[in-house]
C-alpha positions in Angstrom: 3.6 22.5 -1.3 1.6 23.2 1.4 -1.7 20.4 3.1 -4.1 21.1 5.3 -4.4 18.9 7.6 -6.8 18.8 10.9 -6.1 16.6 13.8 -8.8 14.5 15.0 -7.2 13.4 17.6 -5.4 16.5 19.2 -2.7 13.6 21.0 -1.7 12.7 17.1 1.3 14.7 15.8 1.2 17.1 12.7 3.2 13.8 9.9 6.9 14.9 9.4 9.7 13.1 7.6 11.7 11.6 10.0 14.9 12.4 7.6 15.4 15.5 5.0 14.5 14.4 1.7 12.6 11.5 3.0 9.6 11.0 0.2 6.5 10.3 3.3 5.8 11.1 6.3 4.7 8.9 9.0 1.2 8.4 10.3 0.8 6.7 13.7 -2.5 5.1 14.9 -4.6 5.9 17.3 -6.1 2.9 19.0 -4.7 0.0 20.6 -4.4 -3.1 18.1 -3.0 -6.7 18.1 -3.1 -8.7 15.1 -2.8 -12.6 15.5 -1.2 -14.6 12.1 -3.3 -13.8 8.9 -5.2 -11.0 10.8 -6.1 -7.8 9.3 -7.7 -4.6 11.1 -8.5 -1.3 10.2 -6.4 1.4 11.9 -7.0 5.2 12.4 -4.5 7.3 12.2 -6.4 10.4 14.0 -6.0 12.7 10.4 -7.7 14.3 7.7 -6.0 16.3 5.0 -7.3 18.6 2.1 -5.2 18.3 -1.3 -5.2 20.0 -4.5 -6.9 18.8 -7.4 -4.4 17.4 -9.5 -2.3 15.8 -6.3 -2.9 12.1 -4.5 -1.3 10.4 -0.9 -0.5 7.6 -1.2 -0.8 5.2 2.0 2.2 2.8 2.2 3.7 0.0 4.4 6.7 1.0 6.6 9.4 -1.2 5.6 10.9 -1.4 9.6 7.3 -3.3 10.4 7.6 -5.6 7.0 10.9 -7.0 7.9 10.8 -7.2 11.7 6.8 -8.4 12.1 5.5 -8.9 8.9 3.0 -6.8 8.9 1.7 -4.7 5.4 -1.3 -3.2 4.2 -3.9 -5.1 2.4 -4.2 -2.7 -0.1 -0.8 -1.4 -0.8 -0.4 1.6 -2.2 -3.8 3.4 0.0 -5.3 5.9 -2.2 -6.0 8.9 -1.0 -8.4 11.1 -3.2 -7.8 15.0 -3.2 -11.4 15.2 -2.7 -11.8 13.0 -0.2 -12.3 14.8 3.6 -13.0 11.9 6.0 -10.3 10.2 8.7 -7.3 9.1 6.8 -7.1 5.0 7.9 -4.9 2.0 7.3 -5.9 -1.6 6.9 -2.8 -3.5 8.6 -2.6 -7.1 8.1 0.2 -9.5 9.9 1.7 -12.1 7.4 3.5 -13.7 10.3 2.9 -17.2 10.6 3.5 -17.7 14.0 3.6 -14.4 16.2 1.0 -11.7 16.7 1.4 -8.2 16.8 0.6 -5.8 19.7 0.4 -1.8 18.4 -0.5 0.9 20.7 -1.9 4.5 20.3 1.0 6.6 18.7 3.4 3.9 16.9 3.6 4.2 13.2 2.0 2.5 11.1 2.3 3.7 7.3 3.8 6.5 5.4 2.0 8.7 3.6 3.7 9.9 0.0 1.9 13.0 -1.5 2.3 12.8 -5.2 0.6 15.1 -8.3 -1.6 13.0 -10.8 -2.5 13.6 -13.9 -6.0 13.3 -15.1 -6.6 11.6 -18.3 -9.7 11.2 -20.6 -9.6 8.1 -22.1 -10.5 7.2 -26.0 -12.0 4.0 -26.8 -10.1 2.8 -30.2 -11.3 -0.4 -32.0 -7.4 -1.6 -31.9 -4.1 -0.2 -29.9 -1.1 0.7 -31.7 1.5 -1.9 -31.6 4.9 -1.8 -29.0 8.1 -3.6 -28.7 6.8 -5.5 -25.2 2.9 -5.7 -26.8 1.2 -8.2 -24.5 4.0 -9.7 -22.7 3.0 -9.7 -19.1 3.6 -11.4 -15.7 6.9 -12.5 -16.1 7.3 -12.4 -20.0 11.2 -10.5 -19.3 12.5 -13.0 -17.1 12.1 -15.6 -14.4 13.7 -16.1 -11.0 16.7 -17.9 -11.7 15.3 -20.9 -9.5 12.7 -21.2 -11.9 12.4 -22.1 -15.5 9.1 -21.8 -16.1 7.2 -19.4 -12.9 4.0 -20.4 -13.8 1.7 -23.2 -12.1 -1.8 -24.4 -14.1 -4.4 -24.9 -11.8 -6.1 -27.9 -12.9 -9.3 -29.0 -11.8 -10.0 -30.1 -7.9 -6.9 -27.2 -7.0 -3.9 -29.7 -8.2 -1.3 -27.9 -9.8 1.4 -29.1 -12.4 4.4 -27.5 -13.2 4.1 -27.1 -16.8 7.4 -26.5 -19.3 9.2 -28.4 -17.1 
């Protein structure tokens, strides 16, 4: 499938998989950065692209920065809209608790994962049919072994109990 794409900053290179049948590319920033612990900034990555309707990108953490700074994106997946035209960006924010992060213009920051959507119309029913999960939720397959029941009421003045156990 082919993307248009148009470099804002001529400096930035075209995104390429660093590996054949990698699923993203990598996007790099463009400005100098350094996140203390707990700190968040927005990061550009110097791109634009056009996709089809019916296709998405979809911004995500690398995992080389997770594991060796701890540093993700606050809103992991990014969406990228096939209309959307403006300066693709990434909001970065370091989950260390002791050591900041330093970035400079070209060193990658996300990936980018271009994936086709489908668009739905959705139908407002008065009841939904029944399935073999129905509401189970948040958990309702299985807790960490550690961990009999994973869930903590929060009672009133932030003072949490471990209930179930």
């Amino acid at each position: 499938m082919d993307v248009l794409i148009r470099r804002i900053d001529p400096a930035v290179p075209v995104p390429t998989r660093a590996h054949p049948g990698d699923a993203g590319v990598d996007l790099v920033t463009t400005e100098a950065a350094e996140l203390a612990p707990g700190e968040r900034a927005v990061l550009p990555t110097g791109v634009s692209i056009a996709l089809p309707d019916g296709y998405a990108a979809f911004v995500h953490p690398r995992s080389g920065l997770a594991a060796r700074c701890g540093v993700s994106m606050v809103n992991a997946p990014g969406t990228i809209d096939a209309g959307y035209r403006g300066e693709i960006k990434v909001i970065l924010i370091n989950l260390d608790p002791r050591e900041s992060v330093r970035f400079q213009p070209l060193d990658r920051i996300a990936q980018l994962v271009v994936q086709q959507v489908e668009t739905v119309r959705f139908h407002e029913v008065t009841e939904l049919p029944g399935s073999a999960r129905a509401t189970g939720g948040f958990g309702s397959t299985g807790g960490h072994a550690g961990v009999r029941n994973p869930y903590a009421a929060v009672g009133p003045g932030g003072s949490a109990d471990r209930k179930g156990l």
